[in-house]
Each structure stands twice: as C-alpha cells, then as structure tokens.
GUSE-511278 format. One record per residue: z, y, x of N, C-alpha, C in turn; residue in one letter. Coordinates in steps of 0.05 Angstrom, whole numbers, padded with zeros to 5 digits, always signed. Layout:
ZYXZYXZYXA
...
***
This chain:
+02690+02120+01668+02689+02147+01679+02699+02168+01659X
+02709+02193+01667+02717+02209+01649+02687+02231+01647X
+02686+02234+01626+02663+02252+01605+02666+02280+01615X
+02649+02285+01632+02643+02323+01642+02625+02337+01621X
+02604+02324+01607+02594+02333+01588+02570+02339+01605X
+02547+02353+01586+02524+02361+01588+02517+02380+01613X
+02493+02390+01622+02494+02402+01653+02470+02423+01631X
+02475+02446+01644+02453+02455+01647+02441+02483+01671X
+02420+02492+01674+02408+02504+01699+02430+02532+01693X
+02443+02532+01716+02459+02560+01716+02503+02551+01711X
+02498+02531+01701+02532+02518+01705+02542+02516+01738X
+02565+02514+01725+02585+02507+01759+02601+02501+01744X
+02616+02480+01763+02649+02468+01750+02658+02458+01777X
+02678+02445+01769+02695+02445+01792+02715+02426+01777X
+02717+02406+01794+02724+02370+01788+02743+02363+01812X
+02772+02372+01801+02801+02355+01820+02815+02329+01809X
+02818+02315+01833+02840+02286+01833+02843+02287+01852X
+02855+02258+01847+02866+02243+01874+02856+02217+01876X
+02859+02203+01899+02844+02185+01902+02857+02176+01932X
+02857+02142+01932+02866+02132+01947+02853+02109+01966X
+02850+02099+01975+02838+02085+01999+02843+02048+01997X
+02862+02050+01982+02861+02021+01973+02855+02015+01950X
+02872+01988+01932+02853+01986+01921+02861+01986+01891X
+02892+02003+01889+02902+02020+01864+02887+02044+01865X
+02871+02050+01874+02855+02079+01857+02830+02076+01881X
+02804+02059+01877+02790+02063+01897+02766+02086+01887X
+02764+02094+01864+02739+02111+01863+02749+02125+01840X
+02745+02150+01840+02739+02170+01816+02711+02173+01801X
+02711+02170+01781+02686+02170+01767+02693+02193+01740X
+02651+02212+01743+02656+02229+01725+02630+02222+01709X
+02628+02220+01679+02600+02223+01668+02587+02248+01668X
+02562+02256+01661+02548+02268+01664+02518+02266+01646X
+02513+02291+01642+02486+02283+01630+02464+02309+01631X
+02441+02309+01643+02435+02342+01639+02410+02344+01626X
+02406+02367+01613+02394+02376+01590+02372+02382+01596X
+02359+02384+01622+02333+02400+01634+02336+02387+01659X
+02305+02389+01670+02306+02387+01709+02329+02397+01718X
+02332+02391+01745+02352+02402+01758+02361+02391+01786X
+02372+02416+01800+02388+02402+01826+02416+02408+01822X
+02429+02397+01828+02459+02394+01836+02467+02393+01863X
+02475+02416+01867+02491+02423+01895+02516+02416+01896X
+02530+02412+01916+02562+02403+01921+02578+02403+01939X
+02599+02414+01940+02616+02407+01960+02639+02393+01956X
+02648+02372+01962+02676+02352+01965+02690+02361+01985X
+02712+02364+01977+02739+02363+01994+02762+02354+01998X
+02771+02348+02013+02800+02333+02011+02827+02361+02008X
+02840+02358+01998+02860+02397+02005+02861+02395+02024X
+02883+02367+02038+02897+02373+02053+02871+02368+02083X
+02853+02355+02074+02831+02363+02099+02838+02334+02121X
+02852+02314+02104+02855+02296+02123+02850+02266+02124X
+02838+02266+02107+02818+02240+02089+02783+02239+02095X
+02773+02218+02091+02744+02215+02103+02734+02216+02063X
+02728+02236+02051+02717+02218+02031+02680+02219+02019X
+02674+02201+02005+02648+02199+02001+02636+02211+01968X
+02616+02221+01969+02605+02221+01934+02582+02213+01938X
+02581+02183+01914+02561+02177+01908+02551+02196+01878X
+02530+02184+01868+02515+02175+01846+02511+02155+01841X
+02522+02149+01810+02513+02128+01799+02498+02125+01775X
+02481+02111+01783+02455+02113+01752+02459+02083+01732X
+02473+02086+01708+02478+02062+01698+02440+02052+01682X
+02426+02063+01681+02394+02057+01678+02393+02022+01696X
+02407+02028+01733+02400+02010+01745+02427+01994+01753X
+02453+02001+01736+02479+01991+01741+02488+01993+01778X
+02483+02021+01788+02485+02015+01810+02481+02045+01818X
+02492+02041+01846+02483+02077+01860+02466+02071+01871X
+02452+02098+01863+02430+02110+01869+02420+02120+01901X
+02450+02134+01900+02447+02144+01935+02491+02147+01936X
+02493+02154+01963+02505+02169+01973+02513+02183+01979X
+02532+02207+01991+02530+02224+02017+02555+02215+02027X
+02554+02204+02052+02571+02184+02065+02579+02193+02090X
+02578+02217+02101+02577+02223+02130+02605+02210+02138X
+02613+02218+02168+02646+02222+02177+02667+02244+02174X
+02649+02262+02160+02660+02294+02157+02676+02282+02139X
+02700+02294+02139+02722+02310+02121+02714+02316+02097X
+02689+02330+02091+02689+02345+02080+02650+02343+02071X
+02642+02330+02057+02621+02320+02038+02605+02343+02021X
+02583+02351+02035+02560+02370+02010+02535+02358+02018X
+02523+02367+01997+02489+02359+01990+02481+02378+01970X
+02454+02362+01965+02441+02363+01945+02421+02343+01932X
+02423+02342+01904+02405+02316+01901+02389+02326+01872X
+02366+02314+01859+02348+02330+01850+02354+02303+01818X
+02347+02323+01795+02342+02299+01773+02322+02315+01767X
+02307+02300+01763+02270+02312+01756+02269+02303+01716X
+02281+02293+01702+02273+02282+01675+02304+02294+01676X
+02298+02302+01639+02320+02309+01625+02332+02291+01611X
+02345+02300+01593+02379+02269+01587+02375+02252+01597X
+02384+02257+01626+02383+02229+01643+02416+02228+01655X
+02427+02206+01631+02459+02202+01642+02459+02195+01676X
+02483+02202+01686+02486+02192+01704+02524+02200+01709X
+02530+02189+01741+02558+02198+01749+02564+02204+01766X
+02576+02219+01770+02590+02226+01801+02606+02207+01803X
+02617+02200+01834+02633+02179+01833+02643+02192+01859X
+02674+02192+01864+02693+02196+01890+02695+02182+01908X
+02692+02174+01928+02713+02145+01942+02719+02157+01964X
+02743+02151+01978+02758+02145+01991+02743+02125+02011X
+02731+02137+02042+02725+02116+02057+02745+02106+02073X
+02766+02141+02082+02803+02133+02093+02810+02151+02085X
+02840+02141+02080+02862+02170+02074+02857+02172+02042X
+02888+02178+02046+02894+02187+02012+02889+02219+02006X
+02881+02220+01985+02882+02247+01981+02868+02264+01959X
+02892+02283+01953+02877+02299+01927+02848+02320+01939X
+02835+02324+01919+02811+02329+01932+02798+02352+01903X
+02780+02366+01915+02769+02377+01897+02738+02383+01898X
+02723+02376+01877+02691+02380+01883+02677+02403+01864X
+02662+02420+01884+02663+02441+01872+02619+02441+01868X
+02614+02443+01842+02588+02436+01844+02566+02464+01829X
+02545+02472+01828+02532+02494+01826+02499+02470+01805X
+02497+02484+01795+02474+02470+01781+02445+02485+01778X
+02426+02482+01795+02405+02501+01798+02378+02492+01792X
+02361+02515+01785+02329+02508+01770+02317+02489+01783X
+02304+02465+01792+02296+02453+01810+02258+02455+01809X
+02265+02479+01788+02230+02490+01803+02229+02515+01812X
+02256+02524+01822+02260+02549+01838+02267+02547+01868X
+02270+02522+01874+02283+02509+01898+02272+02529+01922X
+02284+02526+01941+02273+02543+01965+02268+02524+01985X
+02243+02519+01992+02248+02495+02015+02241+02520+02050X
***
C-alpha cells in the first residue's frame, strides 16, 4: 500500500487513482495510522461516474478486512469509527465493474462529538 501517514481529529485529504476491474490493477491500497479516537467519513468516486467501485478497510492486526462499503451505487460513502489510537490500518479501492480513475475524498472527525 502507499503510506498516507498519520490521521488526526480535524484532517481531510483527498486520495486519486485509477483502478481497474481485472486483474492488472485489482485494488488500490492506502496506509494509514491515527493518532487519537476517531471517525472517518468518506466519499468515493469514479470521475467519469461510470464504474461500480467499493472501499474496504483493512486491518493487518487480523490480515484481512474488517468491513466494506459495497453498495451498487456509483458512487461509495460512509462512515466507520476507530475507538484506540495507533491503530494501523488501510483503505483499500476495488473495482467491483468498470475501469476508472476515481477520487476519495475523506474528513476526519472527534468520535466523541458524533451526532447520532
């Protein structure tokens, strides 16, 4: 995976590739690591809006993802919570169809300010 560096409560970044559907480029992977509790908000996108794609998480603790967000949408947001600090983990891209450059745009917030 390529190295995004450290997270902390109040960041945003914004993470573009490309990514393909077979099996010369099946997943984009980003490291990660954050410094405090926290939630991570997100939105995935394809540009051109014409690709199905997915973001997992992956926690190498259990060599494996953790979760998903997998819908049929185009177009992929959530939110998912890390409750313990330096807790590596990765974002990961895939391609469920369609090729395509894509861009994920993510917000990093207090996760003891949450609003339920």
């Amino acid at each position: 995976p390529d190295g995004i560096g450290d997270l902390y409560v109040g960041d945003a970044f914004v993470i573009g590739g490309t990514i393909r559907d077979d099996s010369g480029d099946p997943y984009d992977g980003f490291a990660l690591q954050n410094r405090e509790p926290l939630d991570l908000e997100f939105i995935l996108e394809p540009i051109d809006g014409a690709a199905d794609l997915d973001l997992c998480v992956w926690d190498p603790r259990i060599d494996d993802y953790a979760f998903c967000f997998d819908s049929p949408a185009s177009v992929e947001s959530g939110r998912f919570s890390i409750p313990a600090s330096l807790t590596d983990f990765q974002l990961v891209v895939v391609s469920y169809s369609g090729d395509a450059e894509y861009d994920t745009v993510a917000a990093i917030n207090d996760k003891s300010k949450r609003v339920r």
